[in-house]
C-alpha positions in Angstrom: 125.7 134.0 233.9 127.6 136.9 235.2 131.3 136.5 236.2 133.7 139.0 237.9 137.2 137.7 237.9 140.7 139.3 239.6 143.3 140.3 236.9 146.1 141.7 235.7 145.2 143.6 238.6 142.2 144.8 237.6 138.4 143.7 238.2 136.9 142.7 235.1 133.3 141.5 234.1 132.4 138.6 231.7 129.5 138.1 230.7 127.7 135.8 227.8 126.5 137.4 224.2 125.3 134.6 222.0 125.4 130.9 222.1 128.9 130.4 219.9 130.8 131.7 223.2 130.9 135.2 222.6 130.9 136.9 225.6 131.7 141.0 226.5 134.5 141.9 228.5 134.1 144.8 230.5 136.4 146.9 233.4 135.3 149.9 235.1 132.6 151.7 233.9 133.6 152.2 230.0 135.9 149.7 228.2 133.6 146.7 226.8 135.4 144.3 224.7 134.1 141.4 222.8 135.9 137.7 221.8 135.4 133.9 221.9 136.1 131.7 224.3 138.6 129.2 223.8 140.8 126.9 225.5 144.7 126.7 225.4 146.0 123.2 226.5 149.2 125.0 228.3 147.4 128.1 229.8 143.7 127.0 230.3 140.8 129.0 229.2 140.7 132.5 227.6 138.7 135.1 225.4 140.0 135.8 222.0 139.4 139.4 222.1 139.2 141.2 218.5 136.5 143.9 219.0 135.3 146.9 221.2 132.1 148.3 221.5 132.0 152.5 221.5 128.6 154.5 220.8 126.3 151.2 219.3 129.7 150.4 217.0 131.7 147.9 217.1 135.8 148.8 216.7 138.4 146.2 215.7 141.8 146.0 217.1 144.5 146.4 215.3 145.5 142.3 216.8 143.9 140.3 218.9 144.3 140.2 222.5 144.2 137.0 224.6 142.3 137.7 228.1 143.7 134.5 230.1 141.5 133.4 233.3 141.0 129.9 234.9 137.8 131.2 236.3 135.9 131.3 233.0 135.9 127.4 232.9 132.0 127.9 234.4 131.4 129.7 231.0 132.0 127.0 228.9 128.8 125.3 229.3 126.7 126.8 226.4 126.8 123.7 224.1 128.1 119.8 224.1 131.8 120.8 221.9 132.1 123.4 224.2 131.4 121.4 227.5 134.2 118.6 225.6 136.7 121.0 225.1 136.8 122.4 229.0 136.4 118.4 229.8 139.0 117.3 227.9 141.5 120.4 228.7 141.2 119.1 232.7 141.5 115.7 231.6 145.4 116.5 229.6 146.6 118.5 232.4 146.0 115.7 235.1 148.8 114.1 233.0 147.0 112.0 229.8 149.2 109.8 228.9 150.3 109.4 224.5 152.2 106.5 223.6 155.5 107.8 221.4 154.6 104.9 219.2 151.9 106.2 218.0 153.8 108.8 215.8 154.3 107.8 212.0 156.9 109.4 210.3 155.7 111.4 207.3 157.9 113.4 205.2 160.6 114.9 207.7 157.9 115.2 210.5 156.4 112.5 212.5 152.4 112.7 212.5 150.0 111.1 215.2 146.4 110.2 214.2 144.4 111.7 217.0 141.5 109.9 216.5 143.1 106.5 216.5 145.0 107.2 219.8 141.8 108.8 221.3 139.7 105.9 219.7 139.0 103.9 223.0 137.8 107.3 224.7 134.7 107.6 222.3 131.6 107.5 223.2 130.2 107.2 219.8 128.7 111.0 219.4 130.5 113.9 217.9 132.8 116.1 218.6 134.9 112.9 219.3 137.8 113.2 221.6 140.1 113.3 218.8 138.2 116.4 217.1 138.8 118.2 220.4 141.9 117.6 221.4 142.9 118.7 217.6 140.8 122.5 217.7 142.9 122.8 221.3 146.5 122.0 219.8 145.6 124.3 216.9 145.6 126.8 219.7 149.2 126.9 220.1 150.5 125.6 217.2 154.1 127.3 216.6 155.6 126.9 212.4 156.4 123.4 211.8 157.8 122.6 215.4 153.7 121.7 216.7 151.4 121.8 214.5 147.8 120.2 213.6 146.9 119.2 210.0 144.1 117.1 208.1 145.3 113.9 206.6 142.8 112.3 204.8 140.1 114.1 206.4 141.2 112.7 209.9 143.3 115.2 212.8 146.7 114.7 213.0 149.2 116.3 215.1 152.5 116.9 213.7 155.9 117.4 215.3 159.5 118.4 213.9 162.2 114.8 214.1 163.8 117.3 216.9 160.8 117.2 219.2 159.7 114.1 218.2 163.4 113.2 219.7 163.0 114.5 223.1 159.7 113.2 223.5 159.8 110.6 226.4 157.9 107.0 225.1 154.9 108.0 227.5 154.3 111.5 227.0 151.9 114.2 228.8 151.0 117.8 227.2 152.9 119.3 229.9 156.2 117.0 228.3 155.1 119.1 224.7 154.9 122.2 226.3 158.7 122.1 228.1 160.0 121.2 224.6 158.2 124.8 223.8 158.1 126.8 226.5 160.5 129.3 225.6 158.1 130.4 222.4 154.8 129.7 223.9 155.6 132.0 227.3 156.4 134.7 224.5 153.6 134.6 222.7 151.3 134.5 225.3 152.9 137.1 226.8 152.4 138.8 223.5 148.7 138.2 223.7 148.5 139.9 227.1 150.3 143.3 226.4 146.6 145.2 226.3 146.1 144.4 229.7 148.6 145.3 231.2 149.0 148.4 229.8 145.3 149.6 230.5 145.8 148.3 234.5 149.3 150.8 234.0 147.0 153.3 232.8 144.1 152.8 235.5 146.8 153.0 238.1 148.2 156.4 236.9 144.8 157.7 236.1 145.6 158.6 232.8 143.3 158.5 229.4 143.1 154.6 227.8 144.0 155.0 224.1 143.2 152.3 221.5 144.5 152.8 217.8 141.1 150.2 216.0 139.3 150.5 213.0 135.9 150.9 211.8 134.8 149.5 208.8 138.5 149.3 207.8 139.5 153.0 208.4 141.5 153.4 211.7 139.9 155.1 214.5 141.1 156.1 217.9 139.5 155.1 221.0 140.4 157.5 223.8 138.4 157.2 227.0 139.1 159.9 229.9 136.6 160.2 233.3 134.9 163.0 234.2 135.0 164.9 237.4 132.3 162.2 238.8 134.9 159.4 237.7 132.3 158.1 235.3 133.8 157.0 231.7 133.5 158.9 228.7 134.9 157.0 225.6 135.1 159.0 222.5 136.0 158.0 219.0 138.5 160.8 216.7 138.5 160.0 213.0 141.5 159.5 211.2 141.7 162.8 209.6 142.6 164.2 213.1 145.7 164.6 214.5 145.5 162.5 217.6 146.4 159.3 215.1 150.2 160.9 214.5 151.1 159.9 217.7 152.6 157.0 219.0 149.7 156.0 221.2 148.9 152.5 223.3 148.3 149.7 221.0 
């Protein structure tokens, strides 16, 4: 499968790698990045981008990127956890209702057994309901305020006493995210500086310039078009003085 999506106002293709959910991530006729899909239980589906592919090598940015697209739900159909993860994601935000009770308070925090509240929606075969629902909250998990821990070898989500608080007695993940929004808007904004910048950089028609490294020693990617418009990306070595400057990322 082969998808073209519309963003950060740029056309952008995805298409599959291996059978873990990597995929490439490609605009215009040069940048290819690679990443994994995963699912954010506030933002949807996105692709953990860590790498870029220049000349048969792979170059690894400096932090990873978020690419953010409700259209690459289709893509998660490459095994059963993955097909449960983009399941259960649809099934929280039409409003899945946790009972407050459920939370046990543990040393300062208040814990929830996930697989005890998601018991009833098991269907006996693994990854259970409370498995997934735990790898998505680990997604956005923010210091002690929401976070997801083992506890004797089951998931658990934990909360601070101040959210715990505010928590109506019927609660939805959008109720968890408006107790966190201010952070999780900034980090995901965070995540999605790359993109922007390179759709800055397409619209002035200037040179994209990545600061990565290759097998640990920093690189720069620079990619300029010829006079035919066709990409040409290039990779300058540390030892030259294009790496003194304050480039993009």
């Amino acid at each position: 499968m082969q998808l073209q999506i519309e963003q950060y106002g740029l056309t952008w293709t995805v298409k599959p790698k291996d059978l873990d959910g990597t995929v490439y991530l490609k605009q215009g006729s040069g940048l290819v990045f690679c990443g994994l899909l995963r699912i954010n239980p506030f933002f949807g589906p996105y692709i953990d981008v860590n790498g870029l592919y220049c000349k048969n090598k792979i170059l690894t940015l400096r932090e990873h990127q978020h690419f953010f697209a409700q259209e690459l739900d289709v893509m998660f159909d490459y095994n059963t956890t993955a097909r449960r993860q983009i399941e259960w994601y649809k099934i929280l935000q039409r409003g899945y209702i946790f009972p407050k009770s459920m939370f046990k308070f543990d040393y300062g925090d208040w814990r929830m057994p996930l697989s005890t509240v998601l018991k009833h929606e098991s269907d006996g075969t693994t990854p259970t309901p409370g498995e997934v629902v735990y790898n998505m909250l680990d997604n956005i998990a923010h210091g002690s305020y929401i976070r997801v821990a083992l506890y004797r070898n089951r998931p658990n989500l934990y909360v601070t006493d101040k959210y715990y608080q505010q928590l109506p007695e019927n609660w939805t993940i959008h109720d968890l995210y408006k107790l966190d929004k201010e952070y999780q808007d900034s980090a995901k904004q965070i995540m999605e500086v790359l993109w922007h910048e390179i759709a800055e950089a397409r619209t002035n028609n200037e040179p994209i310039r990545l600061v990565t490294e290759y097998e640990v020693t920093p690189v720069l990617y620079l990619e300029t078009n010829n006079k035919y418009n066709i990409a040409l990306p290039t990779i300058l070595e540390k030892k030259r003085t294009y790496l003194t400057q304050d480039y993009v990322r």
